[in-house]
N, C-alpha and C positions, 0 to 999 in steps of 0.2 A: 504494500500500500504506500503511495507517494504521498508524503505530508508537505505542505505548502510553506515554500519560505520566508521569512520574513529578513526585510534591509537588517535591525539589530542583531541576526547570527553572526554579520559578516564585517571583519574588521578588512575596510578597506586602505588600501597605502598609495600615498602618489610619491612615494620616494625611487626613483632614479636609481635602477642598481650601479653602483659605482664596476664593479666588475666584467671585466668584460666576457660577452659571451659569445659561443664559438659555433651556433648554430649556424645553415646557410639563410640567405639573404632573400630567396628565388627559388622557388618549384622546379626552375627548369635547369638548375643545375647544382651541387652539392661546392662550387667554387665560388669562392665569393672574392671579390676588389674588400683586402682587407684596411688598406694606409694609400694615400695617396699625397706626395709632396709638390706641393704647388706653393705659392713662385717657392722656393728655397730665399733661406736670406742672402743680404747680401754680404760678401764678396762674390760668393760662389755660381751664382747665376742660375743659368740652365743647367747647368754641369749635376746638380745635384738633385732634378728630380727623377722622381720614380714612380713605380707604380707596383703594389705587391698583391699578390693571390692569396689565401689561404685553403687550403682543401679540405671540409670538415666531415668528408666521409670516411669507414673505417677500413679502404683500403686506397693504392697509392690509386691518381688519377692522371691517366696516356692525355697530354692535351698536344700531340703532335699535330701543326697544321692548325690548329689556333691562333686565333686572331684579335687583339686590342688595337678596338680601333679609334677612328671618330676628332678628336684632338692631337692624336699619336698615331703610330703606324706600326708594330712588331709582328711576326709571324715567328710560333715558335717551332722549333726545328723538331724533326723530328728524332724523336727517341726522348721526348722532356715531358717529365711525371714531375709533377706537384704528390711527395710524399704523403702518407695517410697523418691526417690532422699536422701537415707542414707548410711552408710559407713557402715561394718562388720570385723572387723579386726580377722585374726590369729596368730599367736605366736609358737613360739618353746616354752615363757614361757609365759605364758600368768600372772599369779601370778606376777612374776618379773614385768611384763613390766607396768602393770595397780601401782604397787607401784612404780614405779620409774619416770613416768608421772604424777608430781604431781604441783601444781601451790600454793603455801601460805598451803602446809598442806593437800591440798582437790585433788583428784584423777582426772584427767581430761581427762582420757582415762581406760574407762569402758565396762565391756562385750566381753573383747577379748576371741576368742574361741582359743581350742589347747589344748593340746602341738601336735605338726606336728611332723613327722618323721624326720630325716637324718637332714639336714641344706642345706641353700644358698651358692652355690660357690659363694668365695671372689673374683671371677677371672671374669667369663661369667657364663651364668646360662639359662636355660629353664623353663619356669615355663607354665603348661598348666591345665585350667580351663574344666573339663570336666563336661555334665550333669549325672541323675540318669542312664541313658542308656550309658554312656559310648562314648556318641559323645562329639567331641572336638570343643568348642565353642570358645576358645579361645589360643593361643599361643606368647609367648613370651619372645625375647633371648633378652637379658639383658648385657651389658660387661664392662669391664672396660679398654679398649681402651680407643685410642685417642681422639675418636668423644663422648662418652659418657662423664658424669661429674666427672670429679676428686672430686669434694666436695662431692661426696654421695661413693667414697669409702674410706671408712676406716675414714674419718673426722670430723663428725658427722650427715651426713644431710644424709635422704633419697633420692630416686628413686622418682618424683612426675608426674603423668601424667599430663601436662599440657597442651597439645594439641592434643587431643586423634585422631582429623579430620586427624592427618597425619600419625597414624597406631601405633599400641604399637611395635613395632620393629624397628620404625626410632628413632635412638636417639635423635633426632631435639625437639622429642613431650614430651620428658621429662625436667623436671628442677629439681633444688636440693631443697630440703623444708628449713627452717633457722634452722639453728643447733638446735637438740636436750638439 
């Protein structure tokens, strides 16, 4: 028998989980646009942005023949697996960027793929994830508006998905990562 609820069983919360969470983002694919650095501060320029994956299903995923596109241009080569629940970063420089992530000397961001085409508008941007067939698995407009984070333009902190459950196009589900 179903008993009838009432609003005071339920304690409701509007708190913001600070944690980040690693579900995907899109039905139509288990890879999500985890960080996105746009503009990069300055000195650095172009040279320092990117654009990372994360794969949150629980085995590795073949994205040979994948395509980011829209604002940037890469196609990933074939034989390139985003590990189970692992990140795959790209680069305009990739060289540059793996030497400049560096922590006491030692490199702490390794295996960037790239150089991509064209560059990240510093302004609003589109970025879309397509498979080897040319379906569009993912899309994502990005801005630097009001409602998006002023720390991730131009100041030094990334683009970070952190709440992928409310769609990569609500700025809500992003946060800023701590300065670079």
């Amino acid at each position: 028998m179903l008993g009838l609820l009432r609003a005071e069983q339920f304690e409701v919360s509007t708190d913001v989980p600070s944690a980040r969470q690693f579900g995907p983002s899109s039905r139509r694919t288990g890879l999500m646009v985890s960080e996105i650095m746009y503009p990069p501060p300055d000195p650095f320029g172009d040279e320092m942005e990117y654009v990372e994956l994360f794969n949150t299903e629980p085995v590795d995923h073949d994205i040979s023949g994948f395509r980011i596109c829209s604002e940037i241009d890469y196609r990933f080569p074939e034989g390139t697996t985003v590990p189970t629940l692992g990140y795959l970063g790209v680069g305009r420089n990739p060289a540059f960027l793996e030497a400049s992530y560096m922590t006491n000397g030692t490199p702490y961001l390794t295996g960037v793929l790239g150089p991509y085409t064209n560059r990240l508008s510093n302004a609003s941007g589109r970025l879309r994830l397509r498979n080897r067939w040319d379906a569009l698995l993912l899309e994502i407009e990005y801005a630097d508006s009001a409602s998006w984070l002023a720390a991730a333009d131009g100041a030094g902190s990334s683009l970070v998905l952190t709440r992928p459950d409310f769609g990569e196009n609500n700025a809500h589900a992003w946060s800023a990562s701590a300065t670079r």
